[in-house]
N, C-alpha and C positions, 0 to 999 in steps of 0.2 A: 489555458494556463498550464502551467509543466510545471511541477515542482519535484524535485531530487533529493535524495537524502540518502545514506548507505545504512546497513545490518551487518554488524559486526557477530561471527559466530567460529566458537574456538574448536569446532568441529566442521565435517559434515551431516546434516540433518535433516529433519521435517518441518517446519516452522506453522502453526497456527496464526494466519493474521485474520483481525477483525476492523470491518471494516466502515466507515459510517460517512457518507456524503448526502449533499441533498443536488447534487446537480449529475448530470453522465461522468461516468470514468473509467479506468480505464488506468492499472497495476501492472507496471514490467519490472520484472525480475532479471538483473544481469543483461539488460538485453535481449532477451528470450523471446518467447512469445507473449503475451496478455496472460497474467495469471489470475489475471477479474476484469470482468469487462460489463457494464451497464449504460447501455446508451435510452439516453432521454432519463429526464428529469420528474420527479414523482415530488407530489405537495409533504405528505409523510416521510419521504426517505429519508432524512437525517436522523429520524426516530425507531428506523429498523435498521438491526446490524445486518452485514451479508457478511458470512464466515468465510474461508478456503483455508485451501494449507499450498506452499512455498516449500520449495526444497532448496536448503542453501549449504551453500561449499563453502569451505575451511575458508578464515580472514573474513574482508571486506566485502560487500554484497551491493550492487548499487541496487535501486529503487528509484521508477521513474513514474508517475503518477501525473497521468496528463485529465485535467477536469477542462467540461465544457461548460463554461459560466452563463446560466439563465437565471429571469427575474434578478430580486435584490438582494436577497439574502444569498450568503455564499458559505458554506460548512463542511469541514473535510477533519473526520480523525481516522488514524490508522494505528494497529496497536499489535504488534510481532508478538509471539508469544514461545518461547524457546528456552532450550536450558544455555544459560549464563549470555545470552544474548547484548549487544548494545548497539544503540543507535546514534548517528552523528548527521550534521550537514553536509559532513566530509569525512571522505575517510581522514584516520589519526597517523 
């Protein structure tokens, strides 16, 4: 599954994201490299965060989160943490 979304940031910066799935994933940044990477799926991981930090350029930021879907239950949050930060499906 791929899902996309951008980070809106009125500078450039360090960003803190937090991170919580319960299946593999797998976080790009602008196209970059992997800025989190977890392959294989764990019974508890929805219920532990994985932290990192993000470094994002002035404007729009894409984010591309590709999860590999096992079992039935499926759970993905992600949460940027930055000064005046904002998120969209699309850039605005």
């Amino acid at each position: 599954v791929l899902l996309t979304a951008s980070v809106y940031s009125p500078k450039k910066q360090t960003a803190a994201v937090t991170l919580r799935a319960d299946d593999a994933v797998r976080v790009v940044m602008s196209g970059g490299k992997p800025a989190f990477e977890r392959n294989g799926a764990k019974a508890d991981a929805f219920a532990q965060e994985e932290k990192f930090t993000v470094e994002l350029q002035e404007g729009w930021n894409p984010v591309l989160v590709q999860v590999v879907t096992g079992g039935k239950t499926h759970r993905l949050a992600l949460h940027f943490d930055g000064e005046n930060l904002r998120t969209a499906a699309k850039p605005e």
